[in-house]
SEDRENVO-286485 format. One record per residue (C-alpha): x, y, z. Coordinates in steps of 0.1 Angstrom, whole numbers, padded with zeros to 4 digits, always signed. Example, Ala and Ser with C-alpha at 12.3 -4.5 7.8 and 13.67 -1.06 7.14 Angstrom:
BEGIN
+0123-0045+0078 +0137-0011+0071 
//
This chain:
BEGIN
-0079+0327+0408 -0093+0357+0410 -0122+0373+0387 -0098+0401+0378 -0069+0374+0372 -0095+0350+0350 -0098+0364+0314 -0130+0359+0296 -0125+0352+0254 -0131+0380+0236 -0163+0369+0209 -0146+0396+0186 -0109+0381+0186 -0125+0350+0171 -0141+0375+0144 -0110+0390+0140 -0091+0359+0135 -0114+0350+0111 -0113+0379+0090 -0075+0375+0093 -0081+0334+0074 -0105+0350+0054 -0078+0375+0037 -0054+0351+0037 -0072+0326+0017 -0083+0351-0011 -0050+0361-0013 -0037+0326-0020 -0066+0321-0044 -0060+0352-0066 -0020+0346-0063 -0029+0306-0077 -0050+0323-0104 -0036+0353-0118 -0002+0354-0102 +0019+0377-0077 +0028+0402-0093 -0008+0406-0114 -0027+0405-0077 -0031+0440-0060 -0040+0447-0025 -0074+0461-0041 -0080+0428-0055 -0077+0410-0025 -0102+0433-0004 -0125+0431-0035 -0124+0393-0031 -0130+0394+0007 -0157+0422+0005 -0138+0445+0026 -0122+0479+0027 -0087+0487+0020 -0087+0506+0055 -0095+0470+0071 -0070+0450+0046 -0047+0471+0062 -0062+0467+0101 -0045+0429+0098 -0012+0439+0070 +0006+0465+0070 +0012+0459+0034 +0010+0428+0003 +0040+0420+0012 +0030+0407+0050 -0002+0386+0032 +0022+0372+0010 +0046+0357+0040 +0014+0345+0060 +0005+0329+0026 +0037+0313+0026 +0029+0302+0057 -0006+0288+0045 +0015+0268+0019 +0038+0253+0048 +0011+0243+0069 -0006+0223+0037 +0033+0208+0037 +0037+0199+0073 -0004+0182+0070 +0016+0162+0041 +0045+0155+0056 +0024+0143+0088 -0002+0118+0067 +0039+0106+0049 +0049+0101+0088 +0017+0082+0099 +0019+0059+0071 +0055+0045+0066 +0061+0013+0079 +0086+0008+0107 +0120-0002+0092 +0111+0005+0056 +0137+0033+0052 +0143+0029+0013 +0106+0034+0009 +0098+0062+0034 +0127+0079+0012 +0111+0073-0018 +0076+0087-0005 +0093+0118+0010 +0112+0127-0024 +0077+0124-0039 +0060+0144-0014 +0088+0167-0017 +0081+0174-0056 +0046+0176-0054 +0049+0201-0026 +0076+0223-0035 +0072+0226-0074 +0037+0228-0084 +0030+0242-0120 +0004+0273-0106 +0014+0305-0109 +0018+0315-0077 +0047+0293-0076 +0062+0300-0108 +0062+0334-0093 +0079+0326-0066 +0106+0307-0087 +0111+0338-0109 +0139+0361-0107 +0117+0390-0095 +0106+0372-0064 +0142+0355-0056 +0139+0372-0022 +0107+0357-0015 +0115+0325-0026 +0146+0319-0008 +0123+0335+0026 +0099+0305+0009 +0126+0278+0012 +0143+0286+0046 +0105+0287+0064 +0099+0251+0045 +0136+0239+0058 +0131+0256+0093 +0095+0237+0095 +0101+0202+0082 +0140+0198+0100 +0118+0205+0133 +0088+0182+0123 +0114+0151+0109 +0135+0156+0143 +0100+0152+0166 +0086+0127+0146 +0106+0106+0123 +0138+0107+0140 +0124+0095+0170 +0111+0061+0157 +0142+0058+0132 +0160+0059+0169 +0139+0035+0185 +0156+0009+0160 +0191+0022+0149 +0218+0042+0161 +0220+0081+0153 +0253+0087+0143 +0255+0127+0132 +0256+0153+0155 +0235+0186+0151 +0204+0171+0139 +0185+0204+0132 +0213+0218+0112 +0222+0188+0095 +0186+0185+0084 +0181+0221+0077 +0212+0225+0054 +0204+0188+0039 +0168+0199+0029 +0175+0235+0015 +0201+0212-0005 +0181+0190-0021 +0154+0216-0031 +0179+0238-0045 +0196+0205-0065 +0162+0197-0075 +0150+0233-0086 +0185+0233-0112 +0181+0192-0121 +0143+0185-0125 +0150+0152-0142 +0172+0138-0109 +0167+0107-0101 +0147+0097-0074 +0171+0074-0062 +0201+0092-0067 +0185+0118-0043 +0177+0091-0018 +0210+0076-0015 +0221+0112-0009 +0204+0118+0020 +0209+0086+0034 +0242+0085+0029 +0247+0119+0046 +0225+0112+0076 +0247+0081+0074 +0213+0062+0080 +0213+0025+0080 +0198+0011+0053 +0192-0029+0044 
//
């Protein structure tokens, strides 16, 4: 390889990046504190200590902060959903669904108010954007993780895994958002009944 071919990092893209994580988070903290619709793109550069004119260097608007806080929130989800993975015990399948529905809950319906904004009418867009990124990100994780070792000892017997968990989790967040008080193992025997998994 060639000097020429061989790129050096660039010290500023780390800076840049950083700047980038540093926006996001103080738009997640104002959103947590005073709410979506009550948090402008002034207060978020006031927060940072930054101009508008380098706010909008990273976003073209609040509405591209708000999906890569979205994104923030997902990632906090996945971590989760990875400690939930790295701590069920191998052919326990009516507690790891237990633990998930759990995990689920305290992931997906937290009392702060960015999420009660993002449950409102006003932000139904956002929300449903909100729900198919969270669907999207788990169905993949599940399929490379869980799956896997639920394979090792039992037979998968549906076809279009992805899809099947996709649908199947925008299902049960959706049930959940309209029936609160479900019952945790009502919700369990549906989605082991209809990823027809075996269970003792």
């Amino acid at each position: 390889m060639t000097a020429q071919q061989r790129k050096e990092p660039d010290p500023k893209s780390g800076a840049a990046d950083l700047r980038r994580l540093e926006i996001i988070a103080a738009a997640r903290e104002l959103y947590e504190e005073k709410g979506l619709s009550k948090t402008s793109v002034q207060d978020i550069t006031k927060r940072v200590g930054v101009t508008r004119t380098l706010f909008y260097h990273y976003f073209p608007d609040k509405d591209a902060v708000t999906l890569a806080v979205l994104d923030d929130y997902i990632n906090d989800y996945v971590e989760a959903l990875t400690y939930w993975n790295e701590g069920r015990c191998e052919g326990e399948v009516d507690d790891a669904l237990a633990s998930v529905i759990k995990l689920l809950r305290l992931g997906l319906f937290e009392e702060d108010p960015f999420h009660k904004a993002l449950a409102s009418q006003e932000n139904a867009a956002l929300y449903l954007e909100f729900i198919n990124r969270v669907a999207d990100h788990t169905a993949r994780y599940i399929i490379q993780t869980t799956v896997q070792d639920y394979a090792a000892l039992h037979e998968i017997r549906i076809e279009h895994l992805y899809e099947t968990f996709y649908v199947l989790i925008v299902g049960v967040i959706g049930y959940l958002r309209q029936h609160p008080d479900a019952d945790d193992a009502i919700i369990a025997d549906v989605i082991a009944q209809t990823l027809h998994m075996d269970r003792p």
